[in-house]
C-alpha positions in Angstrom: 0.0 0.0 0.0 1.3 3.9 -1.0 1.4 5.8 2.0 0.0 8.9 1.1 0.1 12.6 3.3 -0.8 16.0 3.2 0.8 18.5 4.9 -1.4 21.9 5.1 0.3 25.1 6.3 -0.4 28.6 7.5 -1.4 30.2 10.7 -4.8 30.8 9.3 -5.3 27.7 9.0 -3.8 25.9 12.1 -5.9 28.5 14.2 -9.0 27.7 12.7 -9.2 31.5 10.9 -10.2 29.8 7.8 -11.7 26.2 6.5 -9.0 23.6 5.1 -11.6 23.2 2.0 -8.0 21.9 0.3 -7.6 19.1 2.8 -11.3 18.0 2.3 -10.9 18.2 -0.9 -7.7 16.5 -1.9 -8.5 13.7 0.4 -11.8 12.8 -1.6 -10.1 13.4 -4.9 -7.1 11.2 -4.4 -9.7 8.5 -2.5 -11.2 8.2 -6.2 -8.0 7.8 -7.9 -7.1 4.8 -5.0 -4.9 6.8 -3.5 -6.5 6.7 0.0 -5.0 9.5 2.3 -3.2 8.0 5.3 -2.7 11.2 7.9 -3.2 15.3 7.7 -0.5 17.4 9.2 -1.0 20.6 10.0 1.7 23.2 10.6 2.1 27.3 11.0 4.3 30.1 9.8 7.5 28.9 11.7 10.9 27.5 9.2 11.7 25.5 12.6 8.2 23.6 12.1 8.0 23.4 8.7 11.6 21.7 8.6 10.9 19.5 11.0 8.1 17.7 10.2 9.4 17.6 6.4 12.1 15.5 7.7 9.7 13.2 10.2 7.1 12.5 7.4 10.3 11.6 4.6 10.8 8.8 6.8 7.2 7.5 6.5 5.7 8.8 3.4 6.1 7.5 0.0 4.2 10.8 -1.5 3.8 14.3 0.7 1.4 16.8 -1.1 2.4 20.1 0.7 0.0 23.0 0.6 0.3 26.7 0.6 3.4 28.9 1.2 4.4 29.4 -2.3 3.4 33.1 -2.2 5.6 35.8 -2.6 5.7 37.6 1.3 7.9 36.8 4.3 5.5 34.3 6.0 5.7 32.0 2.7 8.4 29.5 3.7 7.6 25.9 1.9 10.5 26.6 -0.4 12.6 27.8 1.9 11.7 24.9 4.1 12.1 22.2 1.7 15.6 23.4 0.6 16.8 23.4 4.4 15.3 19.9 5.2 17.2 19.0 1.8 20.3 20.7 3.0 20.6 23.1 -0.4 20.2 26.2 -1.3 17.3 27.8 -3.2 17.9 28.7 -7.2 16.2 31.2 -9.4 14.3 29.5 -12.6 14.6 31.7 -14.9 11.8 30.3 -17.2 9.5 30.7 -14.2 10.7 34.2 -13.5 10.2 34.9 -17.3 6.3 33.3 -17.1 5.7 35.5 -14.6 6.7 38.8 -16.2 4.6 38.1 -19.3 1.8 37.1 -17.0 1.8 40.5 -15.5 2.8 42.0 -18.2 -0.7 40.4 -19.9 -2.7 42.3 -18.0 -1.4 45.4 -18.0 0.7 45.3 -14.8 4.2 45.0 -13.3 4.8 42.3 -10.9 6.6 43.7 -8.0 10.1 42.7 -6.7 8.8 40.8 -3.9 7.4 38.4 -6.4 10.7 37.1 -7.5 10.5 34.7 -4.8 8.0 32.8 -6.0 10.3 31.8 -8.9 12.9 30.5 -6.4 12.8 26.7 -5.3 15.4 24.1 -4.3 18.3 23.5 -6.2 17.2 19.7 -6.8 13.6 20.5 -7.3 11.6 19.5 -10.4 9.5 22.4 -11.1 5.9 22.1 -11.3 4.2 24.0 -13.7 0.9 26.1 -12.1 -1.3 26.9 -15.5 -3.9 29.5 -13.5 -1.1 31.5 -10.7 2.2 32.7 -10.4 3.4 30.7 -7.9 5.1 27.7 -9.5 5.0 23.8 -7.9 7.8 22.0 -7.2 8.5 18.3 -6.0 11.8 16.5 -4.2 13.0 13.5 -2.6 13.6 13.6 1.2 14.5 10.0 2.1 11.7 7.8 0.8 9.6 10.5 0.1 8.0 12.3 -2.9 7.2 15.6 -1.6 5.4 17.5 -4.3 4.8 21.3 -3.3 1.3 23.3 -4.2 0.5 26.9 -3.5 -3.2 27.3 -1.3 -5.0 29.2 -3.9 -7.7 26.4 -4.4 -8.2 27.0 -8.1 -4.6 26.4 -8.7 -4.1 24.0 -5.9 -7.0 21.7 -7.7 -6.1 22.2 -11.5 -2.2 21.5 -10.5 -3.2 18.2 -8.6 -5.3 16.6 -11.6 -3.0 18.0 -14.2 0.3 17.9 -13.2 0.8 15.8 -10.0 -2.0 12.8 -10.5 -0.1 11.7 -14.1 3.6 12.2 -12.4 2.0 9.5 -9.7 0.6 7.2 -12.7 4.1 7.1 -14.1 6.1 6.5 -11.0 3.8 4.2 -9.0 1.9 1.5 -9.6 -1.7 3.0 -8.6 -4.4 0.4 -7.4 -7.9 0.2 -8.8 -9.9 3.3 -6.8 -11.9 1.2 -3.4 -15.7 1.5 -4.4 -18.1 3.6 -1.8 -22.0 3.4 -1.9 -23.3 6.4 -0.2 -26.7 7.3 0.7 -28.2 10.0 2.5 -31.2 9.8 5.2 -33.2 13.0 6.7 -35.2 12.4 10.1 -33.3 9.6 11.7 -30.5 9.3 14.5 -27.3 7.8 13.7 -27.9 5.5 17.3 -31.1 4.4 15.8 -29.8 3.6 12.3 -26.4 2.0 13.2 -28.5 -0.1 16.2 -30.4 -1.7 12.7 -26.9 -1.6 10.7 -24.4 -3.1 12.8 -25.2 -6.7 12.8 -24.2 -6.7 9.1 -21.7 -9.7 8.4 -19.7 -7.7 6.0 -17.2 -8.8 3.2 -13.7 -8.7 4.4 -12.1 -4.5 4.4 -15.7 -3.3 4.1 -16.8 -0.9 6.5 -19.7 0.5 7.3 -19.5 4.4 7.4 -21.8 6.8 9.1 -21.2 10.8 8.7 -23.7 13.0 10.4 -24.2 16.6 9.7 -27.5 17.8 11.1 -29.8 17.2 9.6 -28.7 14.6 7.9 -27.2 11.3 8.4 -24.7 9.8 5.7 -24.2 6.0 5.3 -21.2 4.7 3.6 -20.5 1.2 2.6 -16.7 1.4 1.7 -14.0 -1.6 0.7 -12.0 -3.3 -2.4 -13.1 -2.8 -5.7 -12.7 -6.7 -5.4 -15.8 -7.1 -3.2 -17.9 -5.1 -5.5 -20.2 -7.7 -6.1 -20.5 -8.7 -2.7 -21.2 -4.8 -1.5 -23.7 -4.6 -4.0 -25.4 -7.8 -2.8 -25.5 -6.3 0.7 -26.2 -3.0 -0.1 -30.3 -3.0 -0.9 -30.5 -4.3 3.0 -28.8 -1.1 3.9 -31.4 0.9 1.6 -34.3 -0.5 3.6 -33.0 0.1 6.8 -32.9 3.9 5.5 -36.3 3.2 4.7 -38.7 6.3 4.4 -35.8 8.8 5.7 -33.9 7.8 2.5 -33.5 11.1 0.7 -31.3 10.7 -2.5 -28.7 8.1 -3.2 -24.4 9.0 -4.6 -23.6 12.5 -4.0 -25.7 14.6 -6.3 -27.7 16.3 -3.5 -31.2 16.9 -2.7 -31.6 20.8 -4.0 -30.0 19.2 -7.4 -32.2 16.0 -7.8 -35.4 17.9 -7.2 -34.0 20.2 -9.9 -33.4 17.5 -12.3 -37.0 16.4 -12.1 -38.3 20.0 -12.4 -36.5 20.4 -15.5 -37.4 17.0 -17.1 -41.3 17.0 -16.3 -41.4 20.8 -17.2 -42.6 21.9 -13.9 -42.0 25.9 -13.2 -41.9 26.2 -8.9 -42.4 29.6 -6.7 -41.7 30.0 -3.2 -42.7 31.7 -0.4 -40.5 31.5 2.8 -41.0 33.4 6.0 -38.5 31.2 9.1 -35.9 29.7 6.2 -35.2 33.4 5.1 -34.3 32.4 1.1 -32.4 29.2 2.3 -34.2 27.3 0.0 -34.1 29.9 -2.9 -30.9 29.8 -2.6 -30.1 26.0 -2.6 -32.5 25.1 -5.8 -31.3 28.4 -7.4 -27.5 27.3 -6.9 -28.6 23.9 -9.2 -30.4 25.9 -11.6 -34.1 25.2 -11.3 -37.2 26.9 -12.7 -37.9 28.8 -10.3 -40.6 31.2 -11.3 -40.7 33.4 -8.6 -39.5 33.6 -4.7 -40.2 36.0 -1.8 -39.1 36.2 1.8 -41.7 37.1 3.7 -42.0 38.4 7.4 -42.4 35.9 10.1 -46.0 35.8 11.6 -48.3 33.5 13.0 -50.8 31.7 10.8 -53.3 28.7 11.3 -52.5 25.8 8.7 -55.4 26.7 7.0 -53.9 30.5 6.1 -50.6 29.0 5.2 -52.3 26.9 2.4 -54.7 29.4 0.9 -51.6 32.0 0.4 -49.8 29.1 -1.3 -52.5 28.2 -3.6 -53.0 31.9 -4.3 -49.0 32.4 -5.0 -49.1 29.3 -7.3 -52.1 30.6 -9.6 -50.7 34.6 -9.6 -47.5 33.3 -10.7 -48.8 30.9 -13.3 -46.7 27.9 -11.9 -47.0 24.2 -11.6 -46.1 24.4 -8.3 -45.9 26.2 -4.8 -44.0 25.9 -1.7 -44.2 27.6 1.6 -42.5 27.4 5.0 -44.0 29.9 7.7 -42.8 31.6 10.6 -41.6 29.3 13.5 -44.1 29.8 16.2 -43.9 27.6 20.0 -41.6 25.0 18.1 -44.5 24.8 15.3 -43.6 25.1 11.7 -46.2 25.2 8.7 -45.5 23.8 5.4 -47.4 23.8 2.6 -47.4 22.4 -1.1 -49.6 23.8 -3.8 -49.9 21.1 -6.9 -52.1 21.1 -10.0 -54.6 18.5 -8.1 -54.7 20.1 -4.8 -52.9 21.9 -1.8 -51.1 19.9 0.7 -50.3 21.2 4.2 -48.5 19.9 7.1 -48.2 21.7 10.9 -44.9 20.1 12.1 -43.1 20.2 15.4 -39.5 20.3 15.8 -37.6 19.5 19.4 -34.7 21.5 18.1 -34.6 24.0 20.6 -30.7 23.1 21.4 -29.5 24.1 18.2 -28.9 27.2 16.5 -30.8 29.1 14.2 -28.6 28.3 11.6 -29.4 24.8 12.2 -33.0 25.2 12.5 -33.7 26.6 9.3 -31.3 24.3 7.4 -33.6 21.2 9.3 -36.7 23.2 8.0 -35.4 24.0 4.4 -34.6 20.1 4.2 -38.0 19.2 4.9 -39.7 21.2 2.6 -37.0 20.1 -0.3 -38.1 16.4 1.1 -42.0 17.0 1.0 -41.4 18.5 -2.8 -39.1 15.5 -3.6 -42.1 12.8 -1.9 -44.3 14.4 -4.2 -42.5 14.0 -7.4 -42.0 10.6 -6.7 -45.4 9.8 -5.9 -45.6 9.4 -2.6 -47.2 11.0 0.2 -45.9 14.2 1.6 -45.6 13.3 5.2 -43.7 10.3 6.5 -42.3 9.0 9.6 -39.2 11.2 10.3 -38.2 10.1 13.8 -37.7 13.2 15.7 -39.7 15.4 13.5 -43.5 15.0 14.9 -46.6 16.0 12.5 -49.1 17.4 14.6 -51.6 18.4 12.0 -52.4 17.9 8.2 -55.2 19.1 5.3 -55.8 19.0 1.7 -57.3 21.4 -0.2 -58.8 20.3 -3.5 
């Protein structure tokens, strides 16, 4: 097996002042090209740091992916840090330094002094070319390690990994075939109460059973070999009906962009009307490109189930749209939903025990259920379902 690091750096990001979206995101990259990640370092703004945990992970790694630290100011230090651990100096490329002129020079602007730097990396270093940025890539060997070097800009960062680093790996390692995951995703239920059904599974041998939860939704992952594939597959439609009714889309396409997909094949136009979600939902269909015809927010006020569904049905005929959707204003732990469709108006009062979470939380939990009741209702099936912890209290119909 390739043992295979990263090593993120940067005060920011070892103090938590912003998100390692470059960790998350390498790690399920190289996961689907079977390079599995085996640890995550993280390290500041210190040379002493950086140098030393260069030369602890050479002695463990086969392949170090080092982000960030290629820019061009005095807390950048990855080259300077490679070059010590590597006992050598640091060289000027000249063809680097010459990209980077003309790419300044492009756009009608000169590149300071202090960027010469980035055109500086260790005398042994194969350069890596960075098609989007100035700051050039490089990669060494320290011990038995492949260190290749990336800057943090995520654009460049992700276009460098699949187009330079990922083909140097192909030819110098013999990669194995990718381990197969089968995700699905499940709204309503506790992880306790879905791994209490799930964990009895005899599975095949290196399969796991996975559970992510990020309220309000709980993630199950079925990962091993490619060479139990059939034997995954075999297990996996007990693990669908364990999900049951709180199944809410299956892979990783998302719930906002499968209820758009449907929208857009069946030629259904949708307005909203949102009064406790504040635009969440607007804002998660509109990111996947659905018809939406129109969508207001609304000020939060109390309204009998009854009042919820007439101003849907109205919204839904003023705006000439298949369908209507409207979450009101969270009242005593008492939400309204309601649905206006070409037969009818479905409504739901629904009470929440969420009170221990914030309000961000809340209104993502609420947004999910009214993108769940929309989705139940493109697929045929009834709007309301057993959710677990979410109780219906009261429902109508309006023809």
């Amino acid at each position: 097996m390739i043992n295979v690091e990263m090593l993120s750096t940067g005060d920011e990001v070892l103090h938590g002042q912003i998100i390692d979206t470059n960790a998350a995101w390498l790690a399920d990259y190289f996961f689907n090209q079977g390079l599995p990640l085996t640890r995550r370092n993280t390290v500041g703004d210190s040379l002493e740091s950086l140098v030393s945990v260069l030369r602890e992970r050479s002695q463990f790694a086969d392949i170090l992916i080092v982000n960030g630290g290629l820019g061009p100011t005095s807390d950048d230090l990855s080259a300077l840090a490679a070059a010590t651990a590597k006992g050598e100096g640091l060289v000027l490329h000249e063809e680097w330094l010459s990209h980077m002129e003309r790419f300044f020079t492009e756009r009608g602007r000169v590149m300071a002094p202090s960027n010469r730097k980035q055109a500086e990396i260790p005398a042994s270093a194969e350069l890596i070319d960075n098609p989007v940025g100035t700051a050039c890539g490089f990669a060494v060997k320290l011990n038995r390690c492949l260190m290749f070097f990336t800057p943090g800009v995520p654009s460049e960062f992700k276009v460098m990994v699949a187009q330079e680093i990922v083909p140097r790996l192909r030819e110098r390692f013999t990669l194995p075939e990718p381990p197969l995951c089968l995700r699905l995703t499940t709204f309503g239920r506790s992880e306790s109460d879905l791994a209490q059904s799930l964990d009895p599974l005899e599975l095949p041998p290196g399969v796991t059973m996975g559970y992510r939860s990020s309220m309000p939704i709980i993630e199950l992952k079925l990962t091993g070999p490619a060479s139990e594939k059939e034997a995954m597959l075999k297990l996996w439609p007990e693990v669908q009906r364990v999900a049951g009714e709180s199944l809410i889309f299956e892979g990783t396409e998302g719930l906002a962009a499968q209820i758009s997909r449907q929208l857009q094949e069946r030629k259904l136009g949708l307005t909203l009307s949102e009064q406790f979600t504040s635009g969440l939902i607007a804002l998660q269909l509109g990111r996947e490109s659905a018809p939406l015809l129109a969508s207001e927010v609304v000020p939060s006020q109390e309204e009998t189930l009854a009042q919820t569904a007439h101003w849907i049905a109205e919204r839904r005929t003023k705006h000439f749209a298949a369908l209507a959707l409207a979450v009101s204003g969270f009242e005593q732990e008492h939400l309204n939903f309601a649905l206006s469709t070409p037969e009818g108006t479905h409504a739901l009062r629904v009470k929440f025990n969420t009170s221990r979470h914030s309000l961000q939380t809340r209104q993502e939990v609420c947004a999910m259920m009214a993108l769940n009741i929309l989705r139940r209702w493109l697929n045929g099936k009834p709007i309301a379902s057993d959710h677990g912890w979410i109780n219906v209290v009261e429902s109508l119909f309006l023809p």
